[in-house]
Each structure stands twice: as C-alpha cells, then as structure tokens.
C-alpha positions in Angstrom: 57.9 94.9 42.4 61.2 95.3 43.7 61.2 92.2 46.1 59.5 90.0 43.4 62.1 90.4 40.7 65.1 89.6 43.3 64.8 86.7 43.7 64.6 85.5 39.9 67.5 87.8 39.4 69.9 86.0 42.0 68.7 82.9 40.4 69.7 83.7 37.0 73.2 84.9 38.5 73.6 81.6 39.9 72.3 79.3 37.0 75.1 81.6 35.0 77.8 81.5 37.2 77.6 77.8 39.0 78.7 75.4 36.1 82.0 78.1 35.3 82.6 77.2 39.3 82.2 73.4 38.9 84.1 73.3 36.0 87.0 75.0 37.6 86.8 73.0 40.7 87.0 69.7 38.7 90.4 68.1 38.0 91.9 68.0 34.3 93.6 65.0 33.5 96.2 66.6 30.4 97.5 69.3 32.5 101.2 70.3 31.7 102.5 72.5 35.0 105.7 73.8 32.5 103.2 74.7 29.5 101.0 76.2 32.4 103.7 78.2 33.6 104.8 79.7 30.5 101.5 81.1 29.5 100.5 82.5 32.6 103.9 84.3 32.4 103.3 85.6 28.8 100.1 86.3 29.7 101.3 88.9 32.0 104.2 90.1 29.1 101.7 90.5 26.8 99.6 92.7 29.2 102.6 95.0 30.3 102.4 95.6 26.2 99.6 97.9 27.0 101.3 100.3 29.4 104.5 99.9 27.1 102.2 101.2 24.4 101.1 104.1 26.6 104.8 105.1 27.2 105.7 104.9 23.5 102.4 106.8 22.5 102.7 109.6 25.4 106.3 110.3 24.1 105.2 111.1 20.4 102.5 113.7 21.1 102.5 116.9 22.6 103.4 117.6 26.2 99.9 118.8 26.4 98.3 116.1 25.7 100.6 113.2 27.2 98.0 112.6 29.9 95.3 112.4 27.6 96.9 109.9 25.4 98.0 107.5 27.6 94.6 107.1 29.5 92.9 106.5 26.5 95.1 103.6 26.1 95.7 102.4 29.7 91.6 102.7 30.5 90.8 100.0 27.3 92.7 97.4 30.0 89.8 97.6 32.1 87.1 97.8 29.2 88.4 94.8 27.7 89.1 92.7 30.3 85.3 92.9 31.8 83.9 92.9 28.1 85.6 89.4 27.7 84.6 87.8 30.9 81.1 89.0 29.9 80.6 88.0 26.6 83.8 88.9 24.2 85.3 85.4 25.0 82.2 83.6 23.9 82.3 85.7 20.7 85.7 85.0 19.6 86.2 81.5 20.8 83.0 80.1 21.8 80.9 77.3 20.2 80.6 78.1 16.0 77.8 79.4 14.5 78.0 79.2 10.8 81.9 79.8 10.5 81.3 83.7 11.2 81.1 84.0 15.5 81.2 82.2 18.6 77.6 81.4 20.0 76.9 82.9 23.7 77.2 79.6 25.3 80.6 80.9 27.1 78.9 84.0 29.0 80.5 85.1 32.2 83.0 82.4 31.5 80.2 79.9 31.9 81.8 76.2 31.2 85.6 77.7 31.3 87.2 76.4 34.2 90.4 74.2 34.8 89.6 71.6 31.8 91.5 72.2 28.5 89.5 72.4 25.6 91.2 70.5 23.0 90.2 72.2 20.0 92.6 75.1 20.8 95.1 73.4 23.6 95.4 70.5 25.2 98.2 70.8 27.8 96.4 74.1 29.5 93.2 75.0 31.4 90.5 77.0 28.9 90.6 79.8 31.6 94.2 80.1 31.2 93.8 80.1 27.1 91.1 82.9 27.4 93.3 85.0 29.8 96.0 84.7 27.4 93.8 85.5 24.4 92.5 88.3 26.6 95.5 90.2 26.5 95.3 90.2 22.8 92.2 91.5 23.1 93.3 94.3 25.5 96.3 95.5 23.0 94.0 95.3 19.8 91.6 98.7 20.1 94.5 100.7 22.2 96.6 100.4 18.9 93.6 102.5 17.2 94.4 105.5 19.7 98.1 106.3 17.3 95.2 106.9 15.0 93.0 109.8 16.7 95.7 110.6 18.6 95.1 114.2 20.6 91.7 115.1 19.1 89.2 112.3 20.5 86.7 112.7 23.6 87.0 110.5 25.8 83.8 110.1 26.3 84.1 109.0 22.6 87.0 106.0 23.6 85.5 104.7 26.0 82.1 104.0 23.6 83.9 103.2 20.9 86.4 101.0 22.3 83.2 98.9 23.8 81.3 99.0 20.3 84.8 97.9 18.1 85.6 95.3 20.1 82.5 93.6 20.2 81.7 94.4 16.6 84.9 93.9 14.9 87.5 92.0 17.2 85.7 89.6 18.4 84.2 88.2 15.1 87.6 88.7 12.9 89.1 86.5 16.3 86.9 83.8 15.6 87.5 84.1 11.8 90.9 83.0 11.9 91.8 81.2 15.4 88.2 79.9 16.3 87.1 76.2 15.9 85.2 76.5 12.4 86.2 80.0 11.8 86.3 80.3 7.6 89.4 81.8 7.7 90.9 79.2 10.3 89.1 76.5 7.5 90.3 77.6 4.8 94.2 77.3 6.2 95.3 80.8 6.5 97.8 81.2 8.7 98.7 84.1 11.4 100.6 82.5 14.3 99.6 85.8 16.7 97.7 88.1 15.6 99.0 89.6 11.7 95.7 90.0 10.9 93.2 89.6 13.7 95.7 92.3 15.6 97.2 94.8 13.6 95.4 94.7 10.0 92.2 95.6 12.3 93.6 97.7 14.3 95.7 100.0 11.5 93.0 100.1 9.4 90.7 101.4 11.7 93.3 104.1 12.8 93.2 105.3 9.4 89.3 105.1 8.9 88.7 107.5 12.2 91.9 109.4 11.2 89.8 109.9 8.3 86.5 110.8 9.7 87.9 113.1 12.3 90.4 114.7 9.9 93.4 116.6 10.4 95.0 118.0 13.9 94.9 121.9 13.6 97.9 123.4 12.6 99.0 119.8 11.2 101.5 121.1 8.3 101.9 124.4 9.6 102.5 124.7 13.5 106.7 123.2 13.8 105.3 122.0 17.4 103.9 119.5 16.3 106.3 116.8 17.4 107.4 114.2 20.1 107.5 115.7 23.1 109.5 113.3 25.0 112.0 110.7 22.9 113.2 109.3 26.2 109.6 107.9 26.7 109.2 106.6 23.5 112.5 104.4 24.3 111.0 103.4 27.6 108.0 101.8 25.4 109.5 100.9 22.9 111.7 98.4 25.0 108.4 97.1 27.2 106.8 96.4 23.5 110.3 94.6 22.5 109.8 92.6 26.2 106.2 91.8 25.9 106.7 90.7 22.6 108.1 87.5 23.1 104.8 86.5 25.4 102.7 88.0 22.5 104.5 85.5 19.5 106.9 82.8 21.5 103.7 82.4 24.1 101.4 82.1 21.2 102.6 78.3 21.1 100.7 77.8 23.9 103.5 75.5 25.2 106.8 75.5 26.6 108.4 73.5 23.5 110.8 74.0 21.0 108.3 76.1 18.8 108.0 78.8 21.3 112.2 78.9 21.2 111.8 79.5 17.5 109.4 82.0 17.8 111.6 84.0 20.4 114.6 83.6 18.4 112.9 85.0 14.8 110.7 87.8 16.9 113.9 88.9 17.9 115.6 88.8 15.0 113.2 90.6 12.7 113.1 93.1 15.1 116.5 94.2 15.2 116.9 94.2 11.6 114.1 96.2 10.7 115.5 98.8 13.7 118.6 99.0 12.1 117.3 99.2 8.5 114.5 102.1 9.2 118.1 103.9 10.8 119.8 103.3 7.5 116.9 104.2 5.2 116.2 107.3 7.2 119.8 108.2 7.4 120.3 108.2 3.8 116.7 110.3 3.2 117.2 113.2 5.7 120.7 112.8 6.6 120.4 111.6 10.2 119.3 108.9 12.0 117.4 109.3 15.0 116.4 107.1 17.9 112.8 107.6 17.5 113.2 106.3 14.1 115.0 103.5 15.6 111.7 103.1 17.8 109.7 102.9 15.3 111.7 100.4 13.1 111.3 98.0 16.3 107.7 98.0 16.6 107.1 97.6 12.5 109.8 94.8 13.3 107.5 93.2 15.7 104.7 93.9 14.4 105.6 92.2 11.0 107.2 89.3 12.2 104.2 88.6 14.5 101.9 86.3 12.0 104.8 84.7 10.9 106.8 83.4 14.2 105.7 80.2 14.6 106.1 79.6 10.8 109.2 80.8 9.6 112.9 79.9 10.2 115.9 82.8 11.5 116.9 83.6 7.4 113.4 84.1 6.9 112.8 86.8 9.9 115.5 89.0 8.9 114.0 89.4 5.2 110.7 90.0 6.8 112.3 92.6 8.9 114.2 94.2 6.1 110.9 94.3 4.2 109.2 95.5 7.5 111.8 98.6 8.2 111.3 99.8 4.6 107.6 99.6 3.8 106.6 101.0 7.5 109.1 104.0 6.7 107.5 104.5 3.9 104.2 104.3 5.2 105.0 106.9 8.3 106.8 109.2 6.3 106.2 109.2 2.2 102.6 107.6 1.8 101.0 109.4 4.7 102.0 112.9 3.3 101.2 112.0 0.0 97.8 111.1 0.8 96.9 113.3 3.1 95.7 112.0 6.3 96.3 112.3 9.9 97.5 109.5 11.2 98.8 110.9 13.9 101.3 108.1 15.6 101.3 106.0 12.8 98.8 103.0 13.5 98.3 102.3 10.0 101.5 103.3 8.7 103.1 101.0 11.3 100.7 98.1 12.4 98.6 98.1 8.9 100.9 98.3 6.7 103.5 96.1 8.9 100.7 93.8 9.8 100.0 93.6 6.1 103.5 92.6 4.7 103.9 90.3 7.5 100.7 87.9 6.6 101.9 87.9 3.3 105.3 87.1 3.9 104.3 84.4 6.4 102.9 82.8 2.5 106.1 82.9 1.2 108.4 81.9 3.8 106.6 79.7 6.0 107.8 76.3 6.4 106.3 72.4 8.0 109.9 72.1 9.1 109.4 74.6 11.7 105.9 74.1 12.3 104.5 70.8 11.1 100.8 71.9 12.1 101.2 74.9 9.5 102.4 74.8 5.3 104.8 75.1 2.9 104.9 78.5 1.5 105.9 80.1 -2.0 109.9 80.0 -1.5 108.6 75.8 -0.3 106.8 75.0 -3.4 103.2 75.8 -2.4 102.4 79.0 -4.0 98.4 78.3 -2.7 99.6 79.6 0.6 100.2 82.9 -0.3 97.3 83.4 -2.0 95.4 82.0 1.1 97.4 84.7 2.8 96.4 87.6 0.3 92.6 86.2 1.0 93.0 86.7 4.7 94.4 90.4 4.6 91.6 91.4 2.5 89.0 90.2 4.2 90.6 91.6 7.5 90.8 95.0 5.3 87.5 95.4 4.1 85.8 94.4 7.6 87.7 96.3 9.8 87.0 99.5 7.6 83.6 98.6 7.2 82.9 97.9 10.9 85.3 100.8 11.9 83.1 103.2 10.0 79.9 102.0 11.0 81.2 102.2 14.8 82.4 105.5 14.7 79.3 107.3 13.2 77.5 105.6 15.9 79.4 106.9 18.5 79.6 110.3 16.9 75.9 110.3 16.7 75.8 109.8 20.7 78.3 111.7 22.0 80.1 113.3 19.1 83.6 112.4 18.4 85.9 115.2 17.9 87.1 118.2 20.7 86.6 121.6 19.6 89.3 123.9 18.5 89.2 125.6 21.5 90.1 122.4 23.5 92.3 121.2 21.4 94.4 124.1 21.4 94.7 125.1 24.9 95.7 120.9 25.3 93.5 118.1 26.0 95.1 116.7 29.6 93.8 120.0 30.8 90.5 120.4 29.4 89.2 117.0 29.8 90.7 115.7 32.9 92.2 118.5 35.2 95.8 116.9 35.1 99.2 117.8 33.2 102.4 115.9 33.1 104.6 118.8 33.5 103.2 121.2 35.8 106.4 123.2 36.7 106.8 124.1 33.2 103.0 126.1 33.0 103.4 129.7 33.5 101.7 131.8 35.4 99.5 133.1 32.3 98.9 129.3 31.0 97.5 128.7 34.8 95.6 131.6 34.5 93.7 130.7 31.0 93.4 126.9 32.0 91.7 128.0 35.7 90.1 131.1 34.7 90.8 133.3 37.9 91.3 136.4 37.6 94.4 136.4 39.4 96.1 132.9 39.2 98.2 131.6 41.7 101.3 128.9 41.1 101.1 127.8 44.6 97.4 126.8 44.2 96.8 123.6 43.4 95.3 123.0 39.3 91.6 122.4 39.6 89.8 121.7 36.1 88.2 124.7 34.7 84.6 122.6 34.2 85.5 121.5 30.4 83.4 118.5 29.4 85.2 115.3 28.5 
C-alpha cells in the first residue's frame, strides 16, 4: 500500500508546488528595485517587532516566569510563518469568495512568484507583498499572550495560536485589505493594521483573560510586578524601530507617503509617551519609565490605522488621545471591571487600536493620501461612521471567534496551569529553564528538582512537569 500511494503523493506535491516555481522564475515587467528594497527592509523591521515584543513582555512579569513568556511569543514566529506559506496567505489575500475570505487557490504559495499582483501593488513581486503581510500575521496572535500572561500551557499556545489565526486573522485580513473584502468595499480605512491587528488581538486578550480568570494572589501578593524595567525599555525601543516598517512600509513604496507615515508614527508616539508620564505623574505622584513604555506602544499602536491618512497636527491629537484613554484602560477600567489582563493587551492594543480607527474618521485627509477620504474635521462625516462600522465588526468577531477557539482548545488540552505550577513559576515547571539561575537558593533548587539533597553545582534538570 505504501509504494502505491507514493507515487500519487509526489505527484500531488509537484502539481502544487510547480506553477509557484514558474511564476517566480518568470520576469515582471512593473518591478520598482527602490520600492522592492524598502519593503524587503520593513519586512524584516516589522519581524524584529516580535522579539521586541518578547523583551517588553518578559520585563513586565515575574522573574519566574520570563522564560515562559517570551517563548510563547517568540515560538508564534515559526507557527505563523509556516501556517501562511500553507494556507493563511490564500485566506487573507487570495481570490474572493463572497466578500468574507480568500479562496485556496494560493496554497503553498501556488501562483505567487516574482509578478505583482495589481490589485494590492503594482511596483513589487506578490511574494514580497505576502512576506510583508506575513509579518503582520506573525505580530497579530503574540499580542494576545499580554492577555494570559503567566497562567497558559503551552501546550495550549501553540493550539490556539494555530486555531486563531486561521479562524479569526485570516478572514478579518481579507475583510478589510483583501480584493472584495466588505469592509475594504465599503471604504473603511486602516492604513496598517487598527483593526485587523490590534482590535483582534486586544479583544481576544481580554476574552481568554476572561475565560481563564484571575492570576492567584492578583490583588493580594505585592509581587506581583515587573520584574525587569530595563527589559521593558529594550522592547519598547525595538517596537518604536519596527514600527516605522509596520506603518511607513505599509505604503508599499518608497514614495513620499511612506515619509509621512514615518514622520506622524513618530510623532504620535512621542506625545502619547510624554502625556501617559504627565497623566500618571499627576495620579500617583511619579512618573515612571515603564509608564513611559507603555505610553509609546499605545502611541504606536493608535496612530497605526491612521499613518498613511493623517497629517503631523493630526498625529499628535491622536497621541494625546492615545496616552490618556490607554492609561485609563491599564490602570482605572481594568480594576474597575475586574479582569486579568495581565500586560495589558486590551487596555493598550484594544482600546488604542480602537481610538485610533476612529480617529483615522475624523482626521484623515485626500491631501495626504489621495487613494483614501476626507474625514469629519474635512467635511465628510460618513467616514467616521464607516470607521465606527469597522471597529465593531472587528469587536464582535474577534470575541466571538476568540471564545469559540479557546473552549476548543481547552476541551483538548485544557487551558490553564494548576495552582501548584503556577506558584512555584512556570519557566520551571513547563520547560526546565530560568532566567536567573544564580538568584535560586539552595531550598528553591531543592523543591523545583525534588532531591533530597540538592546541589547548586548540579546542573537544573526539569522535575518531569507537563507543559
């Protein structure tokens, strides 16, 4: 049996895989070398996001659960990136099918090769346009881990990350940036992602903050606290860096947009740094650099559907905006509600994400981008509620699709350690590894081995815990 389905199966491989290679080996004739080079290079700024993001996560938990943390967000690299060659590309941005998804007629990257495909850019190769979107892709479900931050399996990640991505990403993807998307149709606007990347994203860390509830001892156990503010810095700054591939590469071009773009991304960040600093300052009575931190990402993450739209006077309202309302949401709403969102992915990209899409309908402007609109502060007042359209429906299906993906994947595996794990520290239990071994004692060696007489000069071994 063995021998007879071989062959058919190497045949199927290569009817798959031969017209991506033909494509690829054919010349394009609208090729632009200076647009080419400018997204392959944010490509790769948008991708060192991701480990940014693991920095700026592994700072704000516990030192017991660093390691933990920042796999779960440096492994989705590797599950996205193969789930997109597969089939996650064809999804998002392949052929429409009724205005909802991308057929499967892009599988394996089957017909994207070196010709650009006019209906998203016309100046680059498709395979450059889905590597680009691909690190999108990649940032998207690790932004959920602020969520369930230091009480996940990882067992649980790695099958959710797989099931969100497909279910959720890639459809909302093709919503708004796809050819025939009924988002895209209908004229909202998100230059790079306000809603496709950090509406899902936040509001699926709150929905499995939700379901999992509450880290134990949350409220009650003063550890519970950033561990190391020098790595958050170290993120933050890689986030602040990548960013500029992430909104200024989201022209797809090197033109006079993507300068814009840079310039407003930059500029909305600083201003909501500075005013989460001064809001804080005048709440608690000092500022603090991870406060600082935090008021750069909400900056970036607010100004992000609106780069390509809006002019510099524009940014720095939408970063004013930005630094108060993600404050707010971190530190006020959060505690007033409740929940455990533990690095803040809704209180920061939700809530950020939010304000931004909306904003982009009042301040957006054909004078910086003549293929967008006029919004409110212009004299169309439609666009905003095209905006306000687009957040909701980004809203209600990343909850719904959040929820439905978790209890699957808590009916596999089961979602949440136990107590036991999570007190003694995740990087431990679950993978045999700690950041800072020279600070275990002899006693904490001894509980996390289980030898009856534990020895510092022995190297750790995992104690058999399940992940």
């Amino acid at each position: 049996m063995p021998k007879r389905w071989l062959p058919m199966a190497v045949a199927f491989l290569a009817a798959l895989l031969a017209p991506g290679i033909c494509l690829a080996a054919g010349p394009a004739a609208h090729l632009n070398s200076g647009d080419e080079a400018w997204v392959l290079a944010s490509s790769a700024l948008v991708l060192v996001m991701t480990p940014g993001l693991a920095l700026f996560y592994g700072g704000m938990v516990r030192g017991k659960n660093v390691i933990t943390t920042m796999l779960q967000v440096f492994v989705i690299i590797g599950i996205v990136s193969v789930q997109w060659v597969l089939f996650g590309y064809s999804l998002a941005f392949g052929p429409d099918w009724h205005h909802v998804i991308g057929t499967l007629a892009w599988v394996g990257f089957r017909h994207v090769g070196a010709a650009p495909d006019p209906a998203y850019a016309s100046t680059i190769p498709n395979q450059l346009f889905a590597v680009f979107q691909l690190m999108f892709a990649v940032i998207t479900p690790a932004l959920i881990v602020g969520g369930f931050a230091e009480r996940m399996r990882f067992k649980a990640v790695l099958i959710f990350t797989v099931l969100w991505i497909t279910v959720v990403y890639d459809p909302l993807a093709h919503w708004v940036w796809g050819a025939g998307g009924w988002l895209h149709q209908m004229g909202v606007l998100d230059f790079a992602g306000g809603t496709v990347v950090h509406i899902s994203s936040g509001v699926a860390g709150l929905v499995t903050a939700i379901l999992l509830g509450k880290r134990n001892g949350l409220g009650h156990d003063e550890h519970i606290r950033a561990h190391n503010v020098p790595m958050v810095l170290i993120g933050t700054a890689l986030l602040w860096f990548g960013w500029f591939g992430f909104n200024a590469g989201s022209s797809l071009a090197a033109n006079p947009l993507a300068v814009s773009a840079f310039l407003v991304t930059n500029t909305a960040t600083a201003a909501a740094s500075m005013t989460w600093v001064v809001v804080e300052w005048w709440r608690t009575g000092k500022p603090t650099l991870i406060g600082a931190c935090a008021g750069a990402v909400s900056g970036l993450v607010a100004i992000t559907p609106a780069s390509g739209y809006v002019g510099p006077m524009g940014s720095i309202v939408i970063g004013i905006g930005a630094g108060v309302i993600c404050y707010l949401g971190a530190s006020v709403i959060k505690n007033r509600f409740g929940y455990d969102d533990a690095l803040d992915a809704f209180g920061g990209h939700g809530l950020g994400g939010t304000w931004g899409a909306i904003a982009t309908g009042i301040f957006a402007e054909v004078a910086v981008n003549s293929s967008g609109a006029n919004g409110l502060l212009y004299g169309n007042p439609k666009q905003l509620l095209l905006q306000v359209v687009g957040v909701l429906a980004a809203w209600i299906f990343s909850a719904a699709g959040t929820y439905v993906v978790f209890k699957v994947t808590d009916a596999l595996v089961g979602c949440r350690v136990t107590p036991e794990e999570e007190e003694q520290g995740l990087d431990a239990v679950l993978h045999g590894e700690v950041a800072y071994p020279e600070q275990m004692t002899v006693e904490r060696i001894h509980e996390w081995v289980g030898h009856d007489q534990a020895d510092p000069a022995v190297p750790l071994v995992k104690g058999g815990a399940s992940a």
